[in-house]
N, C-alpha and C positions, 0 to 999 in steps of 0.2 A: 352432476347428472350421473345416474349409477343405471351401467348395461349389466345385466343377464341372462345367461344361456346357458343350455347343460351341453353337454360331449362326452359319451363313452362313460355316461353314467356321473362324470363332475360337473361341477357348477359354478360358471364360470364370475366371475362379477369384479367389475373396473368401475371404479370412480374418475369423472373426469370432469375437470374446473376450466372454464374459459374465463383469463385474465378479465376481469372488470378493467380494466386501464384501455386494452383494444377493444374494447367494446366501444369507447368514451371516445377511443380515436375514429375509429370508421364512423359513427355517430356526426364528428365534428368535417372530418373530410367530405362524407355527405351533404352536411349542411355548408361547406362552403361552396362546393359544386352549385348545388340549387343556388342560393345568394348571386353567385358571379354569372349563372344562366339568366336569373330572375335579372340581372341590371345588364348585361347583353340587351337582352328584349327590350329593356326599355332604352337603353339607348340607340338603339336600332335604328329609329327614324335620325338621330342626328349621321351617322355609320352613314348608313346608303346616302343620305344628302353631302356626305362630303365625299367617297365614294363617288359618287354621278356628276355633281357641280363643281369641284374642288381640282378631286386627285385626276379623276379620266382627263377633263378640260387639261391640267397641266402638261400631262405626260402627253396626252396629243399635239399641245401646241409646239411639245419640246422638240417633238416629229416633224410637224409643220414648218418650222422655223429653216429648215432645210432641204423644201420645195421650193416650190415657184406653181401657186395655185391661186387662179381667178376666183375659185368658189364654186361656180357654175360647172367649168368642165373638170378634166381629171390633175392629180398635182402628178407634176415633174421633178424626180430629185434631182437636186444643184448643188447638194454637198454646200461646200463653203461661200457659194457664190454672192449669197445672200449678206455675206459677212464682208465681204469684199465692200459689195455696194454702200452698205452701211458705214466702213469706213473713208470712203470718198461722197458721200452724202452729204453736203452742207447745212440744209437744212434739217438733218438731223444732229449736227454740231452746233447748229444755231438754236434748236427745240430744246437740248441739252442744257445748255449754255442759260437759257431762259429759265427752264424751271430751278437752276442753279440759283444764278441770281433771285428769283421768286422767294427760293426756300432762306434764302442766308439774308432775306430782310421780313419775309412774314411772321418763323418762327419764333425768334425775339422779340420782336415788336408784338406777337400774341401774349406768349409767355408772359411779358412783364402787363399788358392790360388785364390779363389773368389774373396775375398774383397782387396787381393794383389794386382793383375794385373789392378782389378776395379780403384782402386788408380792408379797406372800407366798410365792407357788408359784414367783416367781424366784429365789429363796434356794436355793444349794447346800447340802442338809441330805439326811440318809438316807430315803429314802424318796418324792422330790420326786416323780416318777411316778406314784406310786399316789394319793397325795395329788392330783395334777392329774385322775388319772382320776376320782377321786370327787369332785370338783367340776364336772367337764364330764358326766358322767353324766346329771345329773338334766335337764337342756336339751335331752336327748337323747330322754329320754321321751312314750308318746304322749298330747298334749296334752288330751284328752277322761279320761282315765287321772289327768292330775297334776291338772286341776280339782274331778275327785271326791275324789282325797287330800286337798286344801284345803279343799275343799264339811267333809269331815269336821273337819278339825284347827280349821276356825272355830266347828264346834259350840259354841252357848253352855253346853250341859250336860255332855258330855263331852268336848270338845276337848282339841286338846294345846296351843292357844292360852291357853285359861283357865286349866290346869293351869301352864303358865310365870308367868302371873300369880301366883296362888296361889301359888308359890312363893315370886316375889319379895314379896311381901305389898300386891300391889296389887290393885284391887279390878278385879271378872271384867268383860265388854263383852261385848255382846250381835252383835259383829264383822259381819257380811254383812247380818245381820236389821234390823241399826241402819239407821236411814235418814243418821243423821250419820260412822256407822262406815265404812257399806258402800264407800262407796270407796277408802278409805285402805286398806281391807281387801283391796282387788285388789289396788293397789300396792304393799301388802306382799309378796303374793302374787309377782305380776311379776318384784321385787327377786330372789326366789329363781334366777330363767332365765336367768341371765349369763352359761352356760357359752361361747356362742356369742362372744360381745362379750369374754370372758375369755379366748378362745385368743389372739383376735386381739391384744389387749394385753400378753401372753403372747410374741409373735413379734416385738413392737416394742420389748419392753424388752430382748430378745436379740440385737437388729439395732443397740444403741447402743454406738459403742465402749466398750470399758473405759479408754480413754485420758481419756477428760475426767474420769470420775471419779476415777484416780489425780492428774492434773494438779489439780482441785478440794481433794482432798484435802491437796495437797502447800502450795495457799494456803490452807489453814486452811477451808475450807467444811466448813460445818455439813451435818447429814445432811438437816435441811429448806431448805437454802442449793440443794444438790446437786439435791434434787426438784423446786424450784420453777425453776432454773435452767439445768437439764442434761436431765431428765424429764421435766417435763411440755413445755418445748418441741421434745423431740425427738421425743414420741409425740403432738405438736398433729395430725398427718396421720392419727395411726390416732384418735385422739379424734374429729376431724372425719366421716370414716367413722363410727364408731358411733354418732354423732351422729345423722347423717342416716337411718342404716338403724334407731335408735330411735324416732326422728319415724312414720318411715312404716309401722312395725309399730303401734305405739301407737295413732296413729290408726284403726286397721284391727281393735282388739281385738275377738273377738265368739267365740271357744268358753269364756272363763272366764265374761262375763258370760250367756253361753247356758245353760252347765251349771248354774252355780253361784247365779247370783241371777235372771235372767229378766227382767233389768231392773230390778224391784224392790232394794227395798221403795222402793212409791212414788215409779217412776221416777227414784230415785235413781241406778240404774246404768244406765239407758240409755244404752247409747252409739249410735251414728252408726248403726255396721254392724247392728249388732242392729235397730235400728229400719226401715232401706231392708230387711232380709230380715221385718220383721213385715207391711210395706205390700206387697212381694211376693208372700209366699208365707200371710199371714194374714189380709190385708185384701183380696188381689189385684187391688193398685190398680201393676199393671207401668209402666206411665207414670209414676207420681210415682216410684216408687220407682229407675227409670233418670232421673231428674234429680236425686234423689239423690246416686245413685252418681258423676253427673259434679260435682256439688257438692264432693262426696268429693276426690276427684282432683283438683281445680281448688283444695283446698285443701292438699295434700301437696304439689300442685306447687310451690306459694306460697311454702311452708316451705322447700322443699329448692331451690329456686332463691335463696330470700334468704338459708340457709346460706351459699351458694357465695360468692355475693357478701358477706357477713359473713368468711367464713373468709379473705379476702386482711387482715386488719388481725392474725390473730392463729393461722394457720397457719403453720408454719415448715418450707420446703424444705431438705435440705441441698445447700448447692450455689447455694442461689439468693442472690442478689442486693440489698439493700432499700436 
């Protein structure tokens, strides 16, 4: 760009060049401004819903957890008090204590029907489709829906539980209603919901080459040579996944034992969740029942943080390194 002007009869005249390079830059800083405005916007609607449902809800409860409020009138801070109770609560050591137990026999017992039938419905046979569709079905259903189905089939007098017994010529059980039964009896229950856990097992035994198995095969490996050695370390990452998302569903169980036993019989099925919604919305003690709920949490965290850290001895990357 060339300026001109005269002064005192001379003539003045500058050439002057703007780097094309800063030009190319404010151009590109420009366009990522707009870019990262433009996906702002759109992710907006997710932003305010976790914002308003998510983080507010949290941080309020983290406040609450340290009243002592009905709901109805005003809360009263109690500092620690809450905390106290909680540790001389029985029945929140017995709620514990349950969904303990619950998780340290469903998760397993999911996992391997999971990774069973996974294996099954991998088999090129006629009809593999239909077949997969009628085992991811039933997981699919509405969960208040399949507990009353269950709520029935445990019936001690007409069930289709006792009816399989009878058949086999074992003697009936009194299943839900038993105070010794009643849990095993969820976890039976549970066992049945894998479809979710089964896709994904499903996607991982299809993602293994076929090359190690012929190679396996060609040294003489046995078909449990090949599982234990080819299988289960190439689906350690999707195992680890269902692992973790088993932990924290389990923990969290509360429409089977809602519908189906009410805690009962004889707080045998109390779990966690059921109990922080009985001191909520039965006792209307909001305070204890928001320390509760972070109890909750503080104890999933626990779990699934010391998976991660567990899972480096017996997870397997491909590609990585040891």
């Amino acid at each position: 760009m060339t300026l001109e002007g005269t002064g005192e009869g001379h003539t003045i005249s500058a050439t002057t060049n703007i780097p094309t390079t800063a030009r190319l830059r404010h151009r590109r800083l420009t366009l990522r401004h707009r870019e990262a405005l433009m996906g702002y916007v759109v992710i907006s609607p997710w932003i305010i819903g976790f914002l308003v449902f998510t983080a507010f809800p949290m941080l309020f409860s983290l406040v609450l957890a340290g009243t002592d409020w009905e709901l109805l009138g005003k809360a009263r801070w109690v500092g620690l008090a809450n905390v106290q109770t909680m540790l001389t609560d029985n029945l929140f050591w017995k709620s514990l204590w349950n969904t303990t137990f619950y998780t340290v026999l469903a998760v397993p017992s999911g996992l391997l029907a999971a990774l069973g039938v996974a294996l099954l419905l991998n088999r090129r046979v006629l009809g593999t489709n239909v077949y997969r569709l009628l085992a991811y079905l039933p997981s699919q259903l509405p969960a208040v829906a399949t507990a009353i189905l269950w709520f029935l089939i445990f019936s001690p007098n007409y069930g289709l539980a006792n009816d399989v017994l009878n058949f086999l010529h074992l003697p009936p059980s009194q299943w839900i209603w038993s105070v010794h039964m009643a849990k095993p009896s969820l976890v039976i229950k549970s066992a049945w919901s894998f479809g979710g856990a089964m896709i994904i097992f499903l996607a991982g035994l299809q993602g293994i080459p076929k090359t190690l198995y012929e190679a396996a095969k060609i040294d003489g490996a046995s078909a449990w040579g090949q599982f234990r050695y080819i299988t289960v370390p190439m689906l350690s990452p999707i195992i680890f996944f269902n692992l973790v998302l088993g932990l924290i569903t389990s923990y969290q169980v509360f429409t089977d034992v809602f519908v189906m036993t009410q805690g009962g019989p004889g707080n045998a099925t109390l779990m966690l969740v059921l109990y922080i919604y009985q001191n909520a919305f039965s006792y209307f003690r909001m305070g204890y029942a928001a320390l509760l709920s972070w109890v909750l949490f503080l104890i999933t965290l626990a779990l699934t943080l010391g998976q991660f850290a567990l899972s480096r001895r017996w997870v397997y990357y491909e590609g990585e390194s040891r």
